[in-house]
C-alpha atoms as a printed R data frame, in Angstrom:
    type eleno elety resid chain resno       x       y      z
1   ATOM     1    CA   UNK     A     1   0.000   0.000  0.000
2   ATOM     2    CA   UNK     A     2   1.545   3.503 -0.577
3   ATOM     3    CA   UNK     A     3   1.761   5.999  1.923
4   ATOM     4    CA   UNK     A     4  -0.454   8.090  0.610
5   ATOM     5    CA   UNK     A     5  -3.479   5.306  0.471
6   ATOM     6    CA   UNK     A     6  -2.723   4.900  3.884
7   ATOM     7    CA   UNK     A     7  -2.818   8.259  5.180
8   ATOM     8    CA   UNK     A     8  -6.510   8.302  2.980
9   ATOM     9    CA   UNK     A     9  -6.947   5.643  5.322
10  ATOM    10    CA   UNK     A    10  -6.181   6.605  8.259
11  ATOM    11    CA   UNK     A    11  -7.920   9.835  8.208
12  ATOM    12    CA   UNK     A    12 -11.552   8.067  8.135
13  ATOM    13    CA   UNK     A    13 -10.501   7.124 11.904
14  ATOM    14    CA   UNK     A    14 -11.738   9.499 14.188
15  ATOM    15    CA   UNK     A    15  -9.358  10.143 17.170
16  ATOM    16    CA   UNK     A    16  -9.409  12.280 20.201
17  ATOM    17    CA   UNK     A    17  -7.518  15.400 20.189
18  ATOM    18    CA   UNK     A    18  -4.743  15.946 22.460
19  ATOM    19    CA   UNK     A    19  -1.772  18.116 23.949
20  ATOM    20    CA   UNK     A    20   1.418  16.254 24.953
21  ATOM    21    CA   UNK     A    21   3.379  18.731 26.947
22  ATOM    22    CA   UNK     A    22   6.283  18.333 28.805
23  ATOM    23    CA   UNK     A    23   9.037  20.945 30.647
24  ATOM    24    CA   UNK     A    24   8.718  23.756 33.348
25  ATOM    25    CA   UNK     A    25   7.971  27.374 32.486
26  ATOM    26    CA   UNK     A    26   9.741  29.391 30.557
27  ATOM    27    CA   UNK     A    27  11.023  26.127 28.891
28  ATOM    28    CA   UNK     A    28   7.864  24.470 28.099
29  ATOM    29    CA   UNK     A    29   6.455  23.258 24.898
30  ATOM    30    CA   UNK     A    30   4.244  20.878 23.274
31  ATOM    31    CA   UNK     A    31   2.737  19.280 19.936
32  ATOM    32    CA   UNK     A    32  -1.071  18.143 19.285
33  ATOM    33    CA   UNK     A    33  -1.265  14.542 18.684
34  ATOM    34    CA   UNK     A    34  -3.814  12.162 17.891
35  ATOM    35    CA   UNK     A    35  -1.917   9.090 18.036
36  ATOM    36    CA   UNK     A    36  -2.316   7.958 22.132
37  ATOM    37    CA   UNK     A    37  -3.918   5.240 23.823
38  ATOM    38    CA   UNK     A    38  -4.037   3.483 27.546
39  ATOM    39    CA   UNK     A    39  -1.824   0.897 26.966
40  ATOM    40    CA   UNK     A    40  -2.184  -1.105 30.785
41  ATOM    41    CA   UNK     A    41  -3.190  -0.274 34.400
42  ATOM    42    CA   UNK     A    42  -0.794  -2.760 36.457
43  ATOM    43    CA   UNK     A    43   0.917  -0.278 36.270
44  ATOM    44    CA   UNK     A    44  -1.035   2.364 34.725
45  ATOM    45    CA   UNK     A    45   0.360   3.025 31.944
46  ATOM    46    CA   UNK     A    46  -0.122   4.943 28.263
47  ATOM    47    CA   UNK     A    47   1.262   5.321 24.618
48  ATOM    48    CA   UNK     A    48   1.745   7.944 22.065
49  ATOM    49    CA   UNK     A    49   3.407   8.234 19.117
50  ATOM    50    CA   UNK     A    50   5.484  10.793 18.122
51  ATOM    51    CA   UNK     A    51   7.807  12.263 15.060
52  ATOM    52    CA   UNK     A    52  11.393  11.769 16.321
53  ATOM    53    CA   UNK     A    53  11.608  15.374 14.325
54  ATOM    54    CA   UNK     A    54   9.246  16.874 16.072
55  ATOM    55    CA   UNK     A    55  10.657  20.045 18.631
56  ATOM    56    CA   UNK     A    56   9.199  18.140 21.372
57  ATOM    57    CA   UNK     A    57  10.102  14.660 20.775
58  ATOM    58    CA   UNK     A    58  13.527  15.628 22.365
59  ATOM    59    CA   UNK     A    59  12.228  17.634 25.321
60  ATOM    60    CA   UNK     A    60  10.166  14.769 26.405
61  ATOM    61    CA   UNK     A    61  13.213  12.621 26.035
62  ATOM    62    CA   UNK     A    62  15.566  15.022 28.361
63  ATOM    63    CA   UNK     A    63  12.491  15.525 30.988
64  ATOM    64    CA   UNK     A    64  11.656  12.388 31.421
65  ATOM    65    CA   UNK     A    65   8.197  13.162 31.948
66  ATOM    66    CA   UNK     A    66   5.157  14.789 29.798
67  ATOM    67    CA   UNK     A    67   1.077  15.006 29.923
68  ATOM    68    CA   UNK     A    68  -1.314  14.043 27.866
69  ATOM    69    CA   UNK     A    69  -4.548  16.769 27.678
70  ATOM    70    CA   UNK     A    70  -7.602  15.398 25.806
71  ATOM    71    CA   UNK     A    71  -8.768  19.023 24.391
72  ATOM    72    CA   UNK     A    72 -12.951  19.347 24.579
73  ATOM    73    CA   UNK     A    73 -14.917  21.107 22.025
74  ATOM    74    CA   UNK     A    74 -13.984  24.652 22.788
75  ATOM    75    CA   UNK     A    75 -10.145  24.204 22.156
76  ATOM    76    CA   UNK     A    76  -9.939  23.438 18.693
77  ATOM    77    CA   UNK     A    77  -8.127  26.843 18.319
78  ATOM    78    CA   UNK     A    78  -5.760  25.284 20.783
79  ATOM    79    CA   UNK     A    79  -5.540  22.701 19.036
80  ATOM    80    CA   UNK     A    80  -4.449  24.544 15.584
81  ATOM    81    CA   UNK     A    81  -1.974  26.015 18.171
82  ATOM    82    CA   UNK     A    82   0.202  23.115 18.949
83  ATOM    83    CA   UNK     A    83   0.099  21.998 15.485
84  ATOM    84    CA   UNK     A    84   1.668  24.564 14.537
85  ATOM    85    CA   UNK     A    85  -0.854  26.564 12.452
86  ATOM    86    CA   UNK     A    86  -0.205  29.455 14.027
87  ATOM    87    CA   UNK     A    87   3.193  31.823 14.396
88  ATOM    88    CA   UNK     A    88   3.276  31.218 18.320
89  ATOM    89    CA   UNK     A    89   6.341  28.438 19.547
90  ATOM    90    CA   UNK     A    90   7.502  27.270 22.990
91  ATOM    91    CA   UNK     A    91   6.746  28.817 26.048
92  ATOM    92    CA   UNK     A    92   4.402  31.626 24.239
93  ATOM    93    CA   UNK     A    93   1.735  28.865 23.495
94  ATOM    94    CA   UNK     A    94   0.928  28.056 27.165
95  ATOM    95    CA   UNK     A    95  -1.700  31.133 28.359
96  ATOM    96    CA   UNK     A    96  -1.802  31.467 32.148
97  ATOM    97    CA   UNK     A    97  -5.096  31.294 31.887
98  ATOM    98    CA   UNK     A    98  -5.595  28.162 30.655
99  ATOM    99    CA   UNK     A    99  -2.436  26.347 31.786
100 ATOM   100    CA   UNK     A   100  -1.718  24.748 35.016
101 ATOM   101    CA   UNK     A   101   1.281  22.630 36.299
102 ATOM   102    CA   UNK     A   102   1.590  18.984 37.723
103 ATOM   103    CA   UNK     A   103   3.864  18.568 40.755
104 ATOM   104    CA   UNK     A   104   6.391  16.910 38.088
105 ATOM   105    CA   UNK     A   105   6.113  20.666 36.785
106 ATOM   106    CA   UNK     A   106   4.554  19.010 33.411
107 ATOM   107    CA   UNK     A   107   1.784  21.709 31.500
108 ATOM   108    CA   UNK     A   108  -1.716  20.271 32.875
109 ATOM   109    CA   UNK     A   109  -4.801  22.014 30.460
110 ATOM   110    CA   UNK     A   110  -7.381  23.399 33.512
111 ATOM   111    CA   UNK     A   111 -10.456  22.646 31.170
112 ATOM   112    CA   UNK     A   112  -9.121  19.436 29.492
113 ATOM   113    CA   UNK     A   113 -11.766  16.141 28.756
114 ATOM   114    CA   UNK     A   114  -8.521  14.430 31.083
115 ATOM   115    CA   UNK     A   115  -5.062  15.633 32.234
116 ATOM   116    CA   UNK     A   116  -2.660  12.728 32.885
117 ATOM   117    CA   UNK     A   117   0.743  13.136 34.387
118 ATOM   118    CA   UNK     A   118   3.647  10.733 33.058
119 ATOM   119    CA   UNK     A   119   6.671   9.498 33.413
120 ATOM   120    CA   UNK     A   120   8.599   8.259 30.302
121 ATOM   121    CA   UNK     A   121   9.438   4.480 31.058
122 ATOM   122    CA   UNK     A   122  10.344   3.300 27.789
123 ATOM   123    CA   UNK     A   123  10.623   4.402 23.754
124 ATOM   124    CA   UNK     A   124  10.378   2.080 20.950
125 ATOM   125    CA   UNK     A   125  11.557   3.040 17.551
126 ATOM   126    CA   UNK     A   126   9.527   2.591 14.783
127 ATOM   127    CA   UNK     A   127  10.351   4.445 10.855
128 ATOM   128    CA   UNK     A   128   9.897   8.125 11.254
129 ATOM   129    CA   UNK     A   129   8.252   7.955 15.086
130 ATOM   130    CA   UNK     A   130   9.173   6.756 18.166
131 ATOM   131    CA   UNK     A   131   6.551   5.140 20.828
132 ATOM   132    CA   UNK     A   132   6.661   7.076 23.932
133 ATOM   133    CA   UNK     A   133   5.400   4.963 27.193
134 ATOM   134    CA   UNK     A   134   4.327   6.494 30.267
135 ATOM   135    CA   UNK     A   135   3.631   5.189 33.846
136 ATOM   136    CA   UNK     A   136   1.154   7.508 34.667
137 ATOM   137    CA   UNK     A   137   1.603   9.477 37.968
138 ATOM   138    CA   UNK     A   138  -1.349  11.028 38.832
139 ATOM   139    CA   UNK     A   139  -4.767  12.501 36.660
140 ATOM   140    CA   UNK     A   140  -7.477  15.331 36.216
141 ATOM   141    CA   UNK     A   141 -10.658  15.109 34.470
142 ATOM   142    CA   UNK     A   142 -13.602  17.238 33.613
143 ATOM   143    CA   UNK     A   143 -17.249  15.544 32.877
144 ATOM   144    CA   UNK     A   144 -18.914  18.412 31.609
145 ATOM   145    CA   UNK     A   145 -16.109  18.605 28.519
146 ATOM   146    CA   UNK     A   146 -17.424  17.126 25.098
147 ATOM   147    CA   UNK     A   147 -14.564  15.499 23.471
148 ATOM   148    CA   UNK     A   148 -12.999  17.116 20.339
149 ATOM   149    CA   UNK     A   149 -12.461  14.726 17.611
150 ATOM   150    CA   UNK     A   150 -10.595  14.633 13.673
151 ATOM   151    CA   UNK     A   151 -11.796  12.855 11.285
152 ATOM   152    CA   UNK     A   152 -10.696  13.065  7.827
153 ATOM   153    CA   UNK     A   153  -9.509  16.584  8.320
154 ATOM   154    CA   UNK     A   154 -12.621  18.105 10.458
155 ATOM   155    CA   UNK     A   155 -12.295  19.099 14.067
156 ATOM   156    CA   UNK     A   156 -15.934  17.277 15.238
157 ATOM   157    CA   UNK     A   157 -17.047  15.802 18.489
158 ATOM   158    CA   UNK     A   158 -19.682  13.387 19.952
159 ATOM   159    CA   UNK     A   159 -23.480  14.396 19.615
160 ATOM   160    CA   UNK     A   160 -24.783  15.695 22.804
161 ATOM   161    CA   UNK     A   161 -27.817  13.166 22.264
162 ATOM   162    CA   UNK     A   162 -25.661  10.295 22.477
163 ATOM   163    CA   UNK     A   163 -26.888   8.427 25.881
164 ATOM   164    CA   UNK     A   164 -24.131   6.294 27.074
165 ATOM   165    CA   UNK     A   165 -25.387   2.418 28.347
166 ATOM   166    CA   UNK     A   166 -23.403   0.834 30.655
167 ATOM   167    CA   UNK     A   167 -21.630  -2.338 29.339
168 ATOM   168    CA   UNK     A   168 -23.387  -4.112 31.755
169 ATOM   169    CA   UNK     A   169 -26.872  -3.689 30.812
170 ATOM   170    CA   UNK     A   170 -25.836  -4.575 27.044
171 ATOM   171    CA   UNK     A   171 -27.422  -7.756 25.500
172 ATOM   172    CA   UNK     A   172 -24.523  -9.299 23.901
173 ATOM   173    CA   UNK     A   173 -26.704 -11.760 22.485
């Protein structure tokens, strides 16, 4: 399959939005990423993928630890943000007003879906990217945030009509 078939692909998958940060003010920075997922909880545990090119990927590699912010609805500008679609870098993209700090001093979104603090256990190599795994240290999370979602190039979310069952009462017949 050629790269570009794939990446046709891959773009009908809708993913949550997020912020990996990582470093203490003034020397903080970050990337939006869609490419994360709980990976275990004994010990709790996550993975994302990032572009060994990426600004960053070697920031979170020197740290030693990072966060992972699921953005909700509202932050889709943030989102454009730390992807780099706007002339803002570093330090200058993390507004007071919306960033906090874990104790590991890691950038924790105030308004975020969830905020999870990590600690970088391991990296895998893989082509252009590099699997980043986290223990994860501690967590924040807001219930009233609607998810933001991409799909195929369109910032969209869950419907607000969408009634969530509990896996138990399921029929699985």
């Amino acid at each position: 399959m050629s790269p570009q078939a794939f990446r046709q692909l891959m773009r009908m998958h809708p993913a949550a939005v997020n912020i990996i940060a990582t470093g203490k003010a003034p020397q903080r920075t970050g990337m939006t990423v869609s490419a994360f997922m709980s990976l275990g909880v004994e010990p709790p545990s996550v993975v994302c993928a990032i572009n060994r090119n990426a600004f960053s990927y070697a920031h979170m590699v020197e740290n030693q630890v990072f966060s992972v912010n699921t953005l909700a609805v509202e932050h889709n500008e943030l989102a454009k943000l730390f992807a780099g679609q706007a002339p803002v870098f570093g330090d200058e993209r993390f507004d007071a007003q919306l960033w906090d700090h874990f104790d590991s001093g890691s950038p924790c979104l105030r308004q975020a879906v969830m905020s999870l603090e990590c600690r970088l256990i391991r990296q895998v190599q893989e082509s252009t990217h590099c699997l980043m795994v986290g223990e994860v240290i501690s967590g924040r999370h807001n219930e009233a945030a609607l998810p933001l979602l991409y799909r195929d190039g369109q910032w969209v979310t869950t419907s607000e009509d969408l009634r969530m069952v509990p896996i138990e009462a399921t029929d699985t017949r």
